[in-house]
MIGU-85952 format. One record per residue: z, y, x of N, C-alpha, C, CB in turn; residue number from 1; residue in one letter. Coordinates in steps of 0.2 Angstrom, whole numbers, always signed. Glycine has a CB too. Layout:
<sites>
+-------+-------+-------+-------+-------+-------+-------+-------+-------+-------+-------+-------+-------+--------+
!   n_z !   n_y !   n_x !  ca_z !  ca_y !  ca_x !   c_z !   c_y !   c_x !  cb_z !  cb_y !  cb_x ! torba ! kolmar !
+-------+-------+-------+-------+-------+-------+-------+-------+-------+-------+-------+-------+-------+--------+
!     Z !     Y !     X !     Z !     Y !     X !     Z !     Y !     X !     Z !     Y !     X !   NUM !      A !
...
+-------+-------+-------+-------+-------+-------+-------+-------+-------+-------+-------+-------+-------+--------+
</sites>
This chain:
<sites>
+-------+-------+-------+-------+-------+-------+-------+-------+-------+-------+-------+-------+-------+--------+
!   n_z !   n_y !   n_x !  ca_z !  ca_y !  ca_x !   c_z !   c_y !   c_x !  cb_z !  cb_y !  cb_x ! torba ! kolmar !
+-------+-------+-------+-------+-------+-------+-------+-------+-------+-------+-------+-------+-------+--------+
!    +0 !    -6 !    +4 !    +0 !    +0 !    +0 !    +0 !    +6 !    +4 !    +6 !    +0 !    -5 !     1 !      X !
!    +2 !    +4 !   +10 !    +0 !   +13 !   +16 !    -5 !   +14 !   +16 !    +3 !   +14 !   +24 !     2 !      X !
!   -12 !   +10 !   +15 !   -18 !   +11 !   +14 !   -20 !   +19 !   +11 !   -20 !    +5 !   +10 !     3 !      X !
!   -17 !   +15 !    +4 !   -18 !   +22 !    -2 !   -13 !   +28 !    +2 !   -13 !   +19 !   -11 !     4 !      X !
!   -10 !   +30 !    +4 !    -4 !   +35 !    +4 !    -9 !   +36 !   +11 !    +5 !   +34 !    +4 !     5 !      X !
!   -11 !   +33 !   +16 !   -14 !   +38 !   +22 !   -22 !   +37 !   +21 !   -12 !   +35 !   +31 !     6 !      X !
!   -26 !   +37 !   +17 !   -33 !   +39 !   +14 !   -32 !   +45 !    +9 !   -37 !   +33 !   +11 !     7 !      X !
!   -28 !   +47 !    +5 !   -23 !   +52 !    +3 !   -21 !   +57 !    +7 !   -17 !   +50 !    +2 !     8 !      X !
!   -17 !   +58 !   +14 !   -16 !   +59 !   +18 !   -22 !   +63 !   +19 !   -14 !   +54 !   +20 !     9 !      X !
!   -28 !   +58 !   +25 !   -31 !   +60 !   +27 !   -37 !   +67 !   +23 !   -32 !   +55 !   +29 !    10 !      X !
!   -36 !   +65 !   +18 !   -41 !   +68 !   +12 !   -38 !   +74 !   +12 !   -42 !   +64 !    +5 !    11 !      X !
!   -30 !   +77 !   +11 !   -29 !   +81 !   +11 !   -26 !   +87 !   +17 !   -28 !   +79 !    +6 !    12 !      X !
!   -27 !   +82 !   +22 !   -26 !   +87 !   +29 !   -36 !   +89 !   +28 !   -22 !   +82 !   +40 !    13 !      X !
!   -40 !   +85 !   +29 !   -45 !   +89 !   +30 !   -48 !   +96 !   +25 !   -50 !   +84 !   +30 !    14 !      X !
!   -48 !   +94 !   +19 !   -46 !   +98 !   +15 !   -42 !  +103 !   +18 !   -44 !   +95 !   +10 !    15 !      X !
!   -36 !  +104 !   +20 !   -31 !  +108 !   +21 !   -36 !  +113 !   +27 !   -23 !  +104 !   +23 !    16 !      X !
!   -40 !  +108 !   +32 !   -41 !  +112 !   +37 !   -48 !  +116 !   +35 !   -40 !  +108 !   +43 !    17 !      X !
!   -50 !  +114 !   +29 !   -58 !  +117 !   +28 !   -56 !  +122 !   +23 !   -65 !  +112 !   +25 !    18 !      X !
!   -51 !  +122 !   +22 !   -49 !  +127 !   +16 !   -48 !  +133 !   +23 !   -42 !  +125 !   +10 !    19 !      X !
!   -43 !  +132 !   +26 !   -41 !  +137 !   +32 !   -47 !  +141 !   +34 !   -38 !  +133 !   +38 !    20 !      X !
!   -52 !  +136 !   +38 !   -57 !  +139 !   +41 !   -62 !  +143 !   +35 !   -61 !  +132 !   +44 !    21 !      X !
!   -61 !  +142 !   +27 !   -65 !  +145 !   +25 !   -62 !  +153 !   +23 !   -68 !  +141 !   +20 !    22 !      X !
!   -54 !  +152 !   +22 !   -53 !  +158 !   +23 !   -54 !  +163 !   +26 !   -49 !  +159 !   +22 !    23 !      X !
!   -53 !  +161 !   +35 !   -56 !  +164 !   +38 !   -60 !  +166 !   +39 !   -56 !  +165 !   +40 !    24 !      X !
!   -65 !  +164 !   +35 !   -73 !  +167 !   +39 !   -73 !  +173 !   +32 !   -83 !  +159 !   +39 !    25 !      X !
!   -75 !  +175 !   +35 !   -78 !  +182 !   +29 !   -87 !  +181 !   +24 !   -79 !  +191 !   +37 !    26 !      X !
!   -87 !  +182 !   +21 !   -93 !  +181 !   +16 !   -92 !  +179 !   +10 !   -98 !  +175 !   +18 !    27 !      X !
!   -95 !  +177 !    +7 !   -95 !  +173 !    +0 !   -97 !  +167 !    -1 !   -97 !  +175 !    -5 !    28 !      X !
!   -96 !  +162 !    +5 !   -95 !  +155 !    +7 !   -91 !  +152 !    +5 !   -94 !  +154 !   +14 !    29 !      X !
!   -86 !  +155 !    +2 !   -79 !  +151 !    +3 !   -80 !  +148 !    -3 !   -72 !  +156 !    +4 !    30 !      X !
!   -82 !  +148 !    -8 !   -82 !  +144 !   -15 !   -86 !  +138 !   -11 !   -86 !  +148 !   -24 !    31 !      X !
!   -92 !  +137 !   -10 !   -97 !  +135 !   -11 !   -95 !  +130 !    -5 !  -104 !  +139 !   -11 !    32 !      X !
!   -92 !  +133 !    +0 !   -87 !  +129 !    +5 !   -84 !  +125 !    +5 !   -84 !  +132 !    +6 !    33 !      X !
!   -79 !  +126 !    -2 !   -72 !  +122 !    -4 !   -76 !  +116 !   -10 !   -65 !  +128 !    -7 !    34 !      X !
!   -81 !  +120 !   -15 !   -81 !  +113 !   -16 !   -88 !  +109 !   -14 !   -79 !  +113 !   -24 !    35 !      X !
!   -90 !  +112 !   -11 !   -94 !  +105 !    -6 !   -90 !   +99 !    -2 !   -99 !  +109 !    +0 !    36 !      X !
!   -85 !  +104 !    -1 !   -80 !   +98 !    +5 !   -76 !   +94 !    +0 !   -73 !  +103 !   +10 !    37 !      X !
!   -75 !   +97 !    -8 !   -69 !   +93 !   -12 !   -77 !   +86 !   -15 !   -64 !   +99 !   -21 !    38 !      X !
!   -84 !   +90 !   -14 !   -88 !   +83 !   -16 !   -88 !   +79 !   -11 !   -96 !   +85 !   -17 !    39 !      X !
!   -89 !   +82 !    -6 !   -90 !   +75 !    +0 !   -83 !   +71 !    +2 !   -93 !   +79 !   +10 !    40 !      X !
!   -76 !   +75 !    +1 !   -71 !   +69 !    +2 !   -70 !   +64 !    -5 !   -63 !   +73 !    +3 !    41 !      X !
!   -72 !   +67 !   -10 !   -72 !   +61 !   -14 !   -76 !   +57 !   -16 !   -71 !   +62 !   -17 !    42 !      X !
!   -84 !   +57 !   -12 !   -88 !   +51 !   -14 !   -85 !   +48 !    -6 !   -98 !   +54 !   -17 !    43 !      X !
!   -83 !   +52 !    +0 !   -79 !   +48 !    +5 !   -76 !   +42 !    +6 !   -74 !   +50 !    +6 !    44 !      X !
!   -69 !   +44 !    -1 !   -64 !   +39 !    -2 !   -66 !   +34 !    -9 !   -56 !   +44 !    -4 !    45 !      X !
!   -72 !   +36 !   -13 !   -75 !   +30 !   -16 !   -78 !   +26 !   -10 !   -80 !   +31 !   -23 !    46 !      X !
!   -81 !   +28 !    -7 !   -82 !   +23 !    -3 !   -79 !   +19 !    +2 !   -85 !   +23 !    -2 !    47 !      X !
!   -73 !   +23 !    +6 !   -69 !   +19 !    +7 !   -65 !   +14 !    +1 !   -64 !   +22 !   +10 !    48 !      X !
!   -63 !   +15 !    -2 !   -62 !   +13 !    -9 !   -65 !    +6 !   -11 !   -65 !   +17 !   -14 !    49 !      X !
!   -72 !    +6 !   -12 !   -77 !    -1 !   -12 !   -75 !    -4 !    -7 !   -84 !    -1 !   -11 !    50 !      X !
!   -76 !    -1 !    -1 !   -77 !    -6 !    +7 !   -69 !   -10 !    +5 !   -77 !    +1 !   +16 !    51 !      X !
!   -63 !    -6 !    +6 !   -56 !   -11 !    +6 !   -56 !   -16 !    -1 !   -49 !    -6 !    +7 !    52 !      X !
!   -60 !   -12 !    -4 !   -56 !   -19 !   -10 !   -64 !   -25 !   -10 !   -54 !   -14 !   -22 !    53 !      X !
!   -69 !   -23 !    -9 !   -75 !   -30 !   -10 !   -73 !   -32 !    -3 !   -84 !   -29 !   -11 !    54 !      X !
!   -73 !   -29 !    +3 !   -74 !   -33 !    +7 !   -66 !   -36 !   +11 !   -81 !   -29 !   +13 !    55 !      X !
!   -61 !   -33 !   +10 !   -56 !   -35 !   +14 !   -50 !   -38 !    +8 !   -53 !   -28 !   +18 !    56 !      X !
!   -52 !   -39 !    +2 !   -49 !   -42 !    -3 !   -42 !   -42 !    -4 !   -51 !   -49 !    -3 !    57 !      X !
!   -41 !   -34 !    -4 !   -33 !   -33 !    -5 !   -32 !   -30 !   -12 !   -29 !   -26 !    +2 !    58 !      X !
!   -25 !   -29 !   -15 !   -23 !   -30 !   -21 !   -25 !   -24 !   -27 !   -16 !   -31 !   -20 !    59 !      X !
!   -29 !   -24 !   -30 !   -31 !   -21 !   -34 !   -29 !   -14 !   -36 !   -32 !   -25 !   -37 !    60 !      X !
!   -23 !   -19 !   -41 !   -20 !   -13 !   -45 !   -15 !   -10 !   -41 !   -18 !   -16 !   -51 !    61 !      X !
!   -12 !   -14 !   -38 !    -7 !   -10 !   -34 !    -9 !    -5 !   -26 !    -2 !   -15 !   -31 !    62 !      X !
!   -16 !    -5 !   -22 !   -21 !    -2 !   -22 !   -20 !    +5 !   -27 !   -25 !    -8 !   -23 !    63 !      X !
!   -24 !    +3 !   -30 !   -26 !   +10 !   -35 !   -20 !   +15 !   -36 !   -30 !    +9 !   -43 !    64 !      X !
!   -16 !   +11 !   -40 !   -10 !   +15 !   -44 !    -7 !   +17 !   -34 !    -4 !    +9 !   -51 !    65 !      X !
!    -7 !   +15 !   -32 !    -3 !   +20 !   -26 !    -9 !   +27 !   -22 !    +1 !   +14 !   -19 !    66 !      X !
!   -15 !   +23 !   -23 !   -20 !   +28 !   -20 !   -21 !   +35 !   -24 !   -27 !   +24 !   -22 !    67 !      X !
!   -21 !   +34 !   -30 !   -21 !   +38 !   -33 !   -16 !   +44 !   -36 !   -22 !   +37 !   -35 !    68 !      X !
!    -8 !   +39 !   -37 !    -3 !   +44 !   -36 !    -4 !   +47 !   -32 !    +3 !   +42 !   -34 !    69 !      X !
!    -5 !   +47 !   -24 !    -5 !   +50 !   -19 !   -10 !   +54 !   -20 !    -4 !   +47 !   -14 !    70 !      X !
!   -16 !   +53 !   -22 !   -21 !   +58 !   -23 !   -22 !   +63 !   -28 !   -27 !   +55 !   -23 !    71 !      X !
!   -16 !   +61 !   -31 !   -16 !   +68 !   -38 !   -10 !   +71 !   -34 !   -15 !   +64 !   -48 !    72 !      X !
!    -5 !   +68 !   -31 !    +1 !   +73 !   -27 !    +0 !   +77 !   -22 !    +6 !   +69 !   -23 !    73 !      X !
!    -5 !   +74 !   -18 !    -9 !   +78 !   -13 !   -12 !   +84 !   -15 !   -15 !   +73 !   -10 !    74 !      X !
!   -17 !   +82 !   -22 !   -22 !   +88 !   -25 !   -17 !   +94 !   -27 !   -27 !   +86 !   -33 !    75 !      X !
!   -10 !   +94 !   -29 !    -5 !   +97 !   -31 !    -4 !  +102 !   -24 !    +2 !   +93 !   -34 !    76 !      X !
!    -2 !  +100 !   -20 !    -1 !  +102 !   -14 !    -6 !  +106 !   -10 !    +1 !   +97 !   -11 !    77 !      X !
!   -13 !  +104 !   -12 !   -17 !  +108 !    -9 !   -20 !  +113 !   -15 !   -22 !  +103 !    -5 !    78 !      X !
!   -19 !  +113 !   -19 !   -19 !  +119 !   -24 !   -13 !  +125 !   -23 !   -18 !  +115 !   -32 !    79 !      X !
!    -9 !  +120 !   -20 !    -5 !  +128 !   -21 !    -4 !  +131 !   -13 !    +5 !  +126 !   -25 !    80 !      X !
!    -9 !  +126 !    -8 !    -9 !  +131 !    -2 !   -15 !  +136 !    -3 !   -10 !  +127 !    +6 !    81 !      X !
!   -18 !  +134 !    -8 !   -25 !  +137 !    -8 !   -23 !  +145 !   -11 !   -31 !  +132 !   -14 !    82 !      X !
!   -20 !  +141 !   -17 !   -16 !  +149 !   -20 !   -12 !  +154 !   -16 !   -11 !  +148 !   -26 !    83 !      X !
!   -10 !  +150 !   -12 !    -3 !  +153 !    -8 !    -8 !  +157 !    -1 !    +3 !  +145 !    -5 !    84 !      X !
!   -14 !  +155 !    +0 !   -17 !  +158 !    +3 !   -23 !  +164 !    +3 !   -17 !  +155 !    +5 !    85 !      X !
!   -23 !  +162 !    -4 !   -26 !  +167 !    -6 !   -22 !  +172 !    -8 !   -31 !  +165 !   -10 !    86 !      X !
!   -16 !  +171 !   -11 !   -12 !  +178 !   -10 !   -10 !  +182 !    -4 !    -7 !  +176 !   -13 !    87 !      X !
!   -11 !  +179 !    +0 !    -8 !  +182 !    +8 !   -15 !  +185 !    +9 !    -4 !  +176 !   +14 !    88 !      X !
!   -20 !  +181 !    +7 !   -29 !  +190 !    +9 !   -30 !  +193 !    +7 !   -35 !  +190 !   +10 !    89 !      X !
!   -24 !  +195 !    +2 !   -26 !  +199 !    -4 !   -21 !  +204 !    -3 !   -27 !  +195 !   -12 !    90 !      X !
!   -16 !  +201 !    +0 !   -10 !  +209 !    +3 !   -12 !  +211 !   +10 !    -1 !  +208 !    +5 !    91 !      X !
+-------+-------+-------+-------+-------+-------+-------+-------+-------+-------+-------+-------+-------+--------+
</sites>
């Protein structure tokens, strides 16, 4: 089950760091920026997703249900650095 919590994990430091990098750049990149990166981590982790459960035959449901806790805990977390940093470029 640490599978699920560090593809979580990973999904949402990269995220964390493409959000950063997009604040700093100056333009109007930054939407088109964030969610191109939220498209590409998640057709990512479906396919990591496929790969561990067809080819390495680990446990389904318990698998998912922790994958996903963690990837809806994670999304909470990076929603509010997002906000949190978009309040600080705006003082």
């Amino acid at each position: 089950m640490l599978l699920g919590w560090l593809i979580s994990f990973v999904n949402v430091m990269a995220g964390s760091f493409i959000i950063t990098k997009a604040f700093t750049d100056k333009g109007k990149g930054f939407f088109n920026t964030v969610l191109l990166s939220m498209v590409v981590r998640m057709f990512a982790v479906a396919g990591l997703v496929f790969i561990l459960i067809y080819f390495l035959k680990i446990d389904k449901i318990g698998f998912s249900v922790v994958l996903f806790f963690f990837y809806f805990l994670f999304m909470i977390f990076e929603i509010n650095y997002m906000s949190s940093g978009r309040k600080n470029s705006i003082n």
